[in-house]
C-alpha positions as CSV (number, residue, x, y, z in Angstrom):
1,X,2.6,45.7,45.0
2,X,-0.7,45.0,45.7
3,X,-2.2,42.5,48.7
4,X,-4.2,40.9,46.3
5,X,-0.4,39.7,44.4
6,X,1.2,38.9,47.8
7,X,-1.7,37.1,48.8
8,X,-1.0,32.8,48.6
9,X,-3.0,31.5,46.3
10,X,-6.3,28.9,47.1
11,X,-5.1,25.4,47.0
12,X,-8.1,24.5,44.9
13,X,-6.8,27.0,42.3
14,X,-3.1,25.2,42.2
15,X,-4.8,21.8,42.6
16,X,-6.7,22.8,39.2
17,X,-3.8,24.1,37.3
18,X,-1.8,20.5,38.3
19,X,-5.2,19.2,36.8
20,X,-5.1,20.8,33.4
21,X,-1.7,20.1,32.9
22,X,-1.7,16.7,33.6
23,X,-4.8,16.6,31.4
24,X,-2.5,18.7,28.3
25,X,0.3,15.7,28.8
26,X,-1.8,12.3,28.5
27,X,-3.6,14.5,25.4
28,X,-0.4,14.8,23.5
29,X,1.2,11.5,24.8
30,X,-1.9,10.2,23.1
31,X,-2.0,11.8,19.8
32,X,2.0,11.3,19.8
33,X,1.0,7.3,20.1
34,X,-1.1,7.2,17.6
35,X,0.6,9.3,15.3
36,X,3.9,6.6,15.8
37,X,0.9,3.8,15.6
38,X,0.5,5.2,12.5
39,X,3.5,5.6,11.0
40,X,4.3,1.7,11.6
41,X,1.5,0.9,10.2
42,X,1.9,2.6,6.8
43,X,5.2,1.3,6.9
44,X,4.4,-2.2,7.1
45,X,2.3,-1.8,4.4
46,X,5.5,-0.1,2.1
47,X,7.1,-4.2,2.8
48,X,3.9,-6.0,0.9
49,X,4.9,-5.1,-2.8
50,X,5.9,-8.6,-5.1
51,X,6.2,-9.4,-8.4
52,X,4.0,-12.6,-9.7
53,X,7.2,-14.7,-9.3
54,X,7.5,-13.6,-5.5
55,X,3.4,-13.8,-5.3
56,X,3.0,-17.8,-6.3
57,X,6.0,-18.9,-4.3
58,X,4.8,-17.1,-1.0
59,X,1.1,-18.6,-2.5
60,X,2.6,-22.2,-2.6
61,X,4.4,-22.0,1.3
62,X,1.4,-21.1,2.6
63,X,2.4,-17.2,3.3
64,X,-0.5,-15.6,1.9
65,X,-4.1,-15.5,3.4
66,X,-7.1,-14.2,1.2
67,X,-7.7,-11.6,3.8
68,X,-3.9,-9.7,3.0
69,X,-3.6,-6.8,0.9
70,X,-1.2,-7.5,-2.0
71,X,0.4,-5.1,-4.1
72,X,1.6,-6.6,-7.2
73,X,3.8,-5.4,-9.8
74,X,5.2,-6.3,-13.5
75,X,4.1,-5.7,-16.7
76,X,0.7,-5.6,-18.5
77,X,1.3,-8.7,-20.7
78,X,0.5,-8.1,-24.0
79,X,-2.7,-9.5,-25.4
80,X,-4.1,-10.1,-21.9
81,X,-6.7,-6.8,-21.8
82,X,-10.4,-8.2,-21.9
83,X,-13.2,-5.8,-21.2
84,X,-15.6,-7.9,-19.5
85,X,-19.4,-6.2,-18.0
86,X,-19.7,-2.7,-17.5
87,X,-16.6,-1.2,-16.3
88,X,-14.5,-4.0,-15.6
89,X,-11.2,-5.3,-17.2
90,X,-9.5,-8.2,-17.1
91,X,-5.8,-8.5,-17.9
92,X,-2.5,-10.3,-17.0
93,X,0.3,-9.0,-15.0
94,X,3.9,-10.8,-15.7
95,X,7.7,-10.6,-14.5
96,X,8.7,-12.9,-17.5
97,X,8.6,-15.4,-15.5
98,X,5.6,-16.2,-14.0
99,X,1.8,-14.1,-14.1
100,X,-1.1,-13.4,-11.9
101,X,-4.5,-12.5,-13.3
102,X,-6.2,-9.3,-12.6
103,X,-10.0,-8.3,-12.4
104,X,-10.5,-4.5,-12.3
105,X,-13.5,-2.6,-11.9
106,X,-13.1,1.2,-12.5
107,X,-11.2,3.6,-14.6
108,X,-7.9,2.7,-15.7
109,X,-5.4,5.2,-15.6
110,X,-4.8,6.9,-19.1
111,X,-0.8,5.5,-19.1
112,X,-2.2,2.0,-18.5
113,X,-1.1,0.0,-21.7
114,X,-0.1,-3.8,-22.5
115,X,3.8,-4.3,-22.8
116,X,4.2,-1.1,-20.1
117,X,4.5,-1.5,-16.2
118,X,1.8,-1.6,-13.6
119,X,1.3,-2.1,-9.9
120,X,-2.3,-3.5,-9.1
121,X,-2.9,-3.7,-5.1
122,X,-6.4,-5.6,-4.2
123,X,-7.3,-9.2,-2.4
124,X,-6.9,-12.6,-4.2
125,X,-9.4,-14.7,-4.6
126,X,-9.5,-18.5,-5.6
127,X,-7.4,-21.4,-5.2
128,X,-3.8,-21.1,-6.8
129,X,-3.4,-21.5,-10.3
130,X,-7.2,-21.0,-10.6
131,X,-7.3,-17.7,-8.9
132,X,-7.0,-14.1,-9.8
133,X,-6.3,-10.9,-8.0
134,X,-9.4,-8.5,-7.5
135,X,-8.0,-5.1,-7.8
136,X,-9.0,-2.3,-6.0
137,X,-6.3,0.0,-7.3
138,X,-4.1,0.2,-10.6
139,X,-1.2,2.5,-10.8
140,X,0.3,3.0,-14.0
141,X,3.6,4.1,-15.0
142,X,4.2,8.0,-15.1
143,X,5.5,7.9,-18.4
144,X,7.0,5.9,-21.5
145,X,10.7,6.2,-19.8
146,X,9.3,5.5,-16.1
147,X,9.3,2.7,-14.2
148,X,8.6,1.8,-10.6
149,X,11.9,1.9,-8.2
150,X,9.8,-1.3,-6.4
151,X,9.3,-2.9,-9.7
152,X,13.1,-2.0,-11.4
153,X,14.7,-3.4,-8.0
154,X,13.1,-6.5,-8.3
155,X,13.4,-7.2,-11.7
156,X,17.4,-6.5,-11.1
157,X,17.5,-8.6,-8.3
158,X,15.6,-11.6,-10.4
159,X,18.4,-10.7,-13.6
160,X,15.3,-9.2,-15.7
161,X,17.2,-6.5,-17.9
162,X,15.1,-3.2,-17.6
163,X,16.1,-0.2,-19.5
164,X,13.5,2.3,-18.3
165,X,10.5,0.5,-19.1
């Protein structure tokens, strides 16, 4: 052994290494917060899907503000497609029991057909009845024998017969 390895060590040296590793544990106890934050967050979102029945009585009580992301799902109702200006499209989405319009300015995706199912998340906009939702995303079903587990469960619990479409 050496002097140099016997010899104790500066106290600013120890005081430094204390430092840094206090300075390690509030870094990852602050990406670990915000990674959870994060989490939540997306989860909360997973909670906002509804079908137009669910969407006009939450509407009528007063539950939904304009500023809310919705996340509606049913079917494209058939007749309801209407290509208005430039790239956007205007059609219906229903639960067989009630509907909620749909402005949507993009591309649709290539499955996206009336009769078939679709989940259209955006803000709405108007009052009620005379409203519509303004899409900012369409999802379309995957194919002809697909439908969404979000939008199958709630047709089941509503007693809406759905046999893969």
């Amino acid at each position: 052994m050496t002097a140099e390895a016997d010899a104790p060590r500066p106290a600013g040296r120890l005081v430094g290494a204390r430092r840094r590793r206090r300075t390690r544990l509030i870094i990852f106890s602050a990406v670990l917060f915000v990674a959870a934050a994060a989490l939540v967050l997306s989860l909360v979102g997973l909670d906002r899907f509804m079908l137009p029945s669910d969407f006009h009585e939450r509407y009528a009580a007063g539950k939904i503000d304009k500023t809310d992301l919705l996340r509606i799902g049913g079917f494209v109702e058939k007749g309801s497609v209407k290509h208005g200006e430039g790239a956007e499209i205007r059609f219906v989405i229903t639960d067989s029991i009630k509907t909620v319009p749909v402005v949507y300015k993009g591309v649709l995706p290539p499955l996206f057909k009336p009769g078939e199912g679709v989940v259209a998340d955006g803000k709405w906009e108007g009052d009620g009845k005379d409203g519509l939702l303004r899409a900012e995303r369409v999802l379309a079903k995957h194919d002809e024998n697909y439908t969404p587990p979000q939008l199958k469960e709630a047709l089941k619990d509503r007693g809406i017969k759905v046999d893969g479409k």
